[in-house]
VEXDREN-2710 file (C-alpha; in Angstrom, 1 decimal):
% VEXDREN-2710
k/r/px/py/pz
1/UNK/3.5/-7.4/-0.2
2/UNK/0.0/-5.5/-0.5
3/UNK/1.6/-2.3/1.2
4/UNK/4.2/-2.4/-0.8
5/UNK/2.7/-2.8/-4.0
6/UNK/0.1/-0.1/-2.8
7/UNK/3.5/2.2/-2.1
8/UNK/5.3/1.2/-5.7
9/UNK/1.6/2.3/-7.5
10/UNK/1.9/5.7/-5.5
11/UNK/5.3/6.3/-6.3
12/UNK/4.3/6.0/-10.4
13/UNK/1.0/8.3/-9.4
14/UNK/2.9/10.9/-8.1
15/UNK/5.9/10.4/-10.1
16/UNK/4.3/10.7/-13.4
17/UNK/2.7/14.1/-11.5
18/UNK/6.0/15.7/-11.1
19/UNK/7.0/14.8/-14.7
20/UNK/3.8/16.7/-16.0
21/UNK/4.2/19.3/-13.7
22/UNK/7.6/20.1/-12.5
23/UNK/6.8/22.9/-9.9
24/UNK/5.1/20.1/-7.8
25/UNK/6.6/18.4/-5.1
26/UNK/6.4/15.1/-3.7
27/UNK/5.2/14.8/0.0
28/UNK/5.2/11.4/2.3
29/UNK/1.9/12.0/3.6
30/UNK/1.1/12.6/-0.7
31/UNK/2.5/9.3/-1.1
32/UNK/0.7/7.3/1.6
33/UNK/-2.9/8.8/0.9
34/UNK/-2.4/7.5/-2.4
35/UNK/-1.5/4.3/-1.2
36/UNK/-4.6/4.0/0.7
37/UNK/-6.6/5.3/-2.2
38/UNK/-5.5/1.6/-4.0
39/UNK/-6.0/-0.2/-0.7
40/UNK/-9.8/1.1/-0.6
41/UNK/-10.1/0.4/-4.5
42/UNK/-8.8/-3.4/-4.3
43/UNK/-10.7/-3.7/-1.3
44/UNK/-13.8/-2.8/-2.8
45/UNK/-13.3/-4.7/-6.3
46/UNK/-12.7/-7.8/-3.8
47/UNK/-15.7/-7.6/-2.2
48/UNK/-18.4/-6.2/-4.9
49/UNK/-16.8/-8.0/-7.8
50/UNK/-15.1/-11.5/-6.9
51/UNK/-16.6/-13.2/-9.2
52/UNK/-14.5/-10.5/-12.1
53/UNK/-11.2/-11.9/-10.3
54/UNK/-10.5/-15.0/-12.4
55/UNK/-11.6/-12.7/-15.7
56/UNK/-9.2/-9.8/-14.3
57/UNK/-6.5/-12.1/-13.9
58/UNK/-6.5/-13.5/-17.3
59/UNK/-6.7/-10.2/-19.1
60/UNK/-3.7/-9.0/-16.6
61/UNK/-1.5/-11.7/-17.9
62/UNK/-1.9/-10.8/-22.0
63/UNK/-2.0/-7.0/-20.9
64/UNK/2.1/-7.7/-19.1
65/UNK/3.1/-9.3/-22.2
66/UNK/2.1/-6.9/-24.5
67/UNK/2.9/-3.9/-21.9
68/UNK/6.3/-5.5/-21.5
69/UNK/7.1/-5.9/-25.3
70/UNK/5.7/-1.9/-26.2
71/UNK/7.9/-0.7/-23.2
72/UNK/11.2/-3.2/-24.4
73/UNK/10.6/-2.1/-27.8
74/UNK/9.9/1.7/-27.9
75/UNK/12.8/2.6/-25.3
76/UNK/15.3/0.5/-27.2
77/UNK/14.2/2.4/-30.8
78/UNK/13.8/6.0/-29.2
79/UNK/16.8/5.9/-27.2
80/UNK/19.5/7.7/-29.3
81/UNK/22.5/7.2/-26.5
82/UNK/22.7/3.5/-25.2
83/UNK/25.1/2.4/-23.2
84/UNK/27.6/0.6/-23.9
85/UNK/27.4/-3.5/-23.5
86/UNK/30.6/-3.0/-21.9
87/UNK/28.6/-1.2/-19.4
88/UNK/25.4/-3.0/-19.0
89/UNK/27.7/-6.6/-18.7
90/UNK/30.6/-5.6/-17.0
91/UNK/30.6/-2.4/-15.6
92/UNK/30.0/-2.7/-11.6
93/UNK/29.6/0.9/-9.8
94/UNK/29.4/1.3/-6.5
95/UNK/27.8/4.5/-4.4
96/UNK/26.7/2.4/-1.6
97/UNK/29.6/3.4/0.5
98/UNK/29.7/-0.3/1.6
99/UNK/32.3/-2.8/0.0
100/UNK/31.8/-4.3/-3.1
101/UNK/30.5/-7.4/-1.8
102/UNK/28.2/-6.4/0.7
103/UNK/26.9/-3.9/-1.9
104/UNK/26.4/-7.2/-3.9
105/UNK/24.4/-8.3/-1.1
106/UNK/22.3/-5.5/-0.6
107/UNK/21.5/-5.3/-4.5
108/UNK/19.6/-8.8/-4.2
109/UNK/17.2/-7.5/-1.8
110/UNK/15.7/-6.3/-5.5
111/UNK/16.1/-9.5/-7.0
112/UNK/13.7/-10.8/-4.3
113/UNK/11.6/-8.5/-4.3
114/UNK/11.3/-10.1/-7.9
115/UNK/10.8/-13.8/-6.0
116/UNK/8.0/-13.0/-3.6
117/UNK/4.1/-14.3/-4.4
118/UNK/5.1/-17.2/-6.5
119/UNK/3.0/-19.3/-4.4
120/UNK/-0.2/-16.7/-4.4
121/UNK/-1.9/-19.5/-6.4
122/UNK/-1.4/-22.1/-3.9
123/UNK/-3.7/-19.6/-1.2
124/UNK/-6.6/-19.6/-4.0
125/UNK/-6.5/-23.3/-4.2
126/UNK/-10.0/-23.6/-2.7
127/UNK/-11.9/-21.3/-5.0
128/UNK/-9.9/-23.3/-8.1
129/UNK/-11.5/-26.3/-10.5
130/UNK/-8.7/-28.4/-11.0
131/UNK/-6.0/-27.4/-8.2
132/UNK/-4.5/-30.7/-8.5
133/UNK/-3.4/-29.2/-11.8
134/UNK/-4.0/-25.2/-12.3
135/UNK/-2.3/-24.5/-9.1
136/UNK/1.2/-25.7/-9.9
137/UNK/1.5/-25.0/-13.3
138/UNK/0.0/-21.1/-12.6
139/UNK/3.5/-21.0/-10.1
140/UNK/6.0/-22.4/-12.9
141/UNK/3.8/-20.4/-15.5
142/UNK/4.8/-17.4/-13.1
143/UNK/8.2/-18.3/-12.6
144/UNK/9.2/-18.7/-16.2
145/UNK/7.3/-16.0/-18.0
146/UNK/8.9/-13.7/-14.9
147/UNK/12.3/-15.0/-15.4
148/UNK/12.5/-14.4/-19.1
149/UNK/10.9/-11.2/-19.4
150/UNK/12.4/-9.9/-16.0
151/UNK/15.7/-10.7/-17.7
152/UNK/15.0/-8.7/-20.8
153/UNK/13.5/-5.8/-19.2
154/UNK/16.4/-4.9/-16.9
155/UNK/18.8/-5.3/-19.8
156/UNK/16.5/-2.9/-22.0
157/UNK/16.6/-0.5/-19.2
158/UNK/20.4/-0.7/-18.0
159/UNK/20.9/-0.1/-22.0
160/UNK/19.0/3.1/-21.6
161/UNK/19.7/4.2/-18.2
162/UNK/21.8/7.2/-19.0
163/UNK/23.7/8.9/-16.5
164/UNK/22.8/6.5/-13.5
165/UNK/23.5/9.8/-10.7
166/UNK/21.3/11.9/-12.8
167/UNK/18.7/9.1/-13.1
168/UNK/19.0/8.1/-9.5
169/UNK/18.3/11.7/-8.4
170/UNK/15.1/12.6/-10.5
171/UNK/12.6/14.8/-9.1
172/UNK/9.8/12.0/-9.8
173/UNK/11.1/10.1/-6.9
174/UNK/11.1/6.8/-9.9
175/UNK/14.4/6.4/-12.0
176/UNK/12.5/4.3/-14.1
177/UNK/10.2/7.0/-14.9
178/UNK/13.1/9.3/-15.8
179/UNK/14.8/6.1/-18.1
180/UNK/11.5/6.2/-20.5
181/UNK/11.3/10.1/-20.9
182/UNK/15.1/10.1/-21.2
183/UNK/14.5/7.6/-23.8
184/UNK/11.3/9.3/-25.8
185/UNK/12.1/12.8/-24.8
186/UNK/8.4/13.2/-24.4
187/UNK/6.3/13.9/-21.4
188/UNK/3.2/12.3/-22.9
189/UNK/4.8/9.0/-23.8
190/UNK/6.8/8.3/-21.0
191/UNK/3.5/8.8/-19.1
192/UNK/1.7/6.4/-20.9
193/UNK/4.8/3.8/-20.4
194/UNK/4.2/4.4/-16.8
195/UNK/1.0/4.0/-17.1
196/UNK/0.8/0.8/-18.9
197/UNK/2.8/-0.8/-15.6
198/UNK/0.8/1.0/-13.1
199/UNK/-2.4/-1.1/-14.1
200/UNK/-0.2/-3.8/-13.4
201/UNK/0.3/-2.8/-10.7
202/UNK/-4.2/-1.7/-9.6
203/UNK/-4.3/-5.8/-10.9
204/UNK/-1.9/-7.2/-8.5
205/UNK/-3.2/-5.4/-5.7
206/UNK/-6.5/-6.9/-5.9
207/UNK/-4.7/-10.5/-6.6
208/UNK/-2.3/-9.7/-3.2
209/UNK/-5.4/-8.6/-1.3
210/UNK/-7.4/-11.4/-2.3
211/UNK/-4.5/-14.1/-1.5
212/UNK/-3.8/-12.5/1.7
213/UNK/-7.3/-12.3/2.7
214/UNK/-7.6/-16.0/2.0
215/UNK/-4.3/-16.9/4.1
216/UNK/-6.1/-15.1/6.6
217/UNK/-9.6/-17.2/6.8
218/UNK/-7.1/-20.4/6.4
219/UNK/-5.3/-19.9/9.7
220/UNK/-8.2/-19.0/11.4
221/UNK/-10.2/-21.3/9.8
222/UNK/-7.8/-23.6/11.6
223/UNK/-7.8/-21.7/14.8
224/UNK/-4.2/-20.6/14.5
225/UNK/-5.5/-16.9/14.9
226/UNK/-6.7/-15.0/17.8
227/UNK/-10.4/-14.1/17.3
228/UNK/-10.1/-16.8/14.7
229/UNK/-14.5/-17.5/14.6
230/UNK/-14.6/-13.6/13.5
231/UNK/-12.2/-14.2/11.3
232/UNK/-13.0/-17.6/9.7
233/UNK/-16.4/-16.7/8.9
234/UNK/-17.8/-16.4/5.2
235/UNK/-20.3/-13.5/3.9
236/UNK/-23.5/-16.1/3.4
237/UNK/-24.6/-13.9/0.7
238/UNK/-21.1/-13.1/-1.1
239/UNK/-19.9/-16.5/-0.6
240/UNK/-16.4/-14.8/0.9
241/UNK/-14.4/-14.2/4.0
242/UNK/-15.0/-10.4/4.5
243/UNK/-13.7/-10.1/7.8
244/UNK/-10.4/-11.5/6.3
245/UNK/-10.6/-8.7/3.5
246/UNK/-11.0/-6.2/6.2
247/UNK/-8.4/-7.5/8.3
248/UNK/-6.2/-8.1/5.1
249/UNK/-7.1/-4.5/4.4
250/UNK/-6.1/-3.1/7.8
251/UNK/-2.8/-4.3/8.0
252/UNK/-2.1/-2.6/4.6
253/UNK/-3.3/0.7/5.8
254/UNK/-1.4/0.3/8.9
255/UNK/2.1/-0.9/7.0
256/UNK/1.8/2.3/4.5
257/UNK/1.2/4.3/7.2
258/UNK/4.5/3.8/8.8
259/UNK/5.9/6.1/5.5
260/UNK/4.5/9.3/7.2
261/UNK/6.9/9.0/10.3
262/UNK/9.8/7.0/8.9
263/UNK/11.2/6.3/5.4
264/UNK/14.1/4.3/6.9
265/UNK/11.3/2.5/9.5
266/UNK/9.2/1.5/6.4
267/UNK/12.0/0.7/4.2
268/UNK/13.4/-2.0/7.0
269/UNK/9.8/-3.3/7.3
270/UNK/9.7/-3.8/3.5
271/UNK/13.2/-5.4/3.5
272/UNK/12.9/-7.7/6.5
273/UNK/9.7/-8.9/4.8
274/UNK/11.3/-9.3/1.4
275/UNK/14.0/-11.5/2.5
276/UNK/11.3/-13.4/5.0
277/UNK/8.8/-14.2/1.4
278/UNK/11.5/-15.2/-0.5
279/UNK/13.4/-17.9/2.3
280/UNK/10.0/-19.5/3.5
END
């Protein structure tokens, strides 16, 4: 989930580039340099600034709400040509090529993308006060809050989606990009929409590479890894695994880098992964 929350940052980088500066074109290799750059960045935040992750956390979860209800709000008062609710509740279109139900079935593969890291909280149990307590109500805290303004966010969008081929084909690579200038019919503001959700997304990186990292030391902690006395030991002066970072680390760079020889090859990686989070 680190890759591919390093890929969905690049895609808003680059996306919002091409909205600035319409003669530029996207490149893969653009896209996966970009990815590393946010690989490097959590990485370092992780291991120069761990004691910052509990603050960061907290100020993420206020800085959602309020980037959620700025995005809900302002595309729902600058949009001038909503859809229908016809459209947005009943309207099913189809351009998969498949049949409607195993289009249906495809579609979820976004809805659990949506499911995957409730349990990041229960890897972090260790470095927790109370994880008899925090630890469970952080995952229902995450469900809930995700649920509801999930819910309210795709129906805002669907709302003021536009022509879905047109938004589907944008030159910024993001139709969600395109739905927010569409909506404000400005460069400048649909750039700072974006860029509300890509600090989002800079946050959850270092969250998935700190959780990962800890899964990591866990299992070899346990010996359930190879090399698992490299990889189980703790920084005496940091007071965390860094071998697990870099190992965490690694297999980001190595996932994103897949993108420069195969869309399709990365895209089935990210899917098989998806579905693999979300039935374990």
């Amino acid at each position: 989930m680190g890759a591919l929350n390093n890929f969905v940052f690049a895609n808003f980088i680059l996306g919002m580039a091409n909205l600035s500066h319409p003669e530029y074109t996207i490149e893969r290799w653009h896209t996966v340099l970009v990815a590393y750059a946010l690989a490097f960045f959590t990485f370092g935040i992780n291991l120069f600034g761990p004691s910052l992750l509990n603050k960061i956390s907290k100020a993420n979860l206020i800085w959602n709400i309020g980037s959620f209800l700025v995005i809900v709000i302002v595309i729902l008062a600058c949009n001038d040509h909503k859809q229908s609710a016809g459209f947005v509740f009943g309207d099913f279109q189809n351009f998969s090529g498949f049949n409607p139900a195993y289009a249906a079935i495809i579609g979820t593969i976004q809805s659990a993308f949506g499911m995957c890291c409730y349990d990041a909280p229960a890897h972090m149990t260790e470095e927790m006060l109370r994880p008899r307590k925090q630890a469970p109500q952080a995952i229902v805290l995450s469900v809930w809050l995700g649920a509801i303004t999930g819910l309210i966010f795709l129906i805002a969008c669907c709302f003021c989606i536009g022509d879905i081929e047109t938004t589907a084909s944008s030159t910024t690579g993001v139709p969600l990009i395109q739905i927010f200038y569409n909506s404000t019919g400005s460069v400048p503001a649909a750039c700072v929409l974006v860029s509300l959700i890509v600090i989002v997304d800079v946050v959850c990186g270092n969250m998935l590479l700190a959780e990962g990292s800890r899964s990591i030391y866990a299992f070899a902690r346990d010996d359930g890894l190879p090399f698992s006395a490299f990889f189980s030991k703790v920084n005496s002066k940091l007071q965390i695994p860094v071998n697990a970072m870099a190992l965490t680390l690694f297999v980001q760079i190595v996932l994103n880098s897949i993108y420069f020889g195969t869309i399709t090859g990365f895209n089935t990686v990210v899917t098989i992964a998806t579905e693999g989070f979300c039935k374990t």
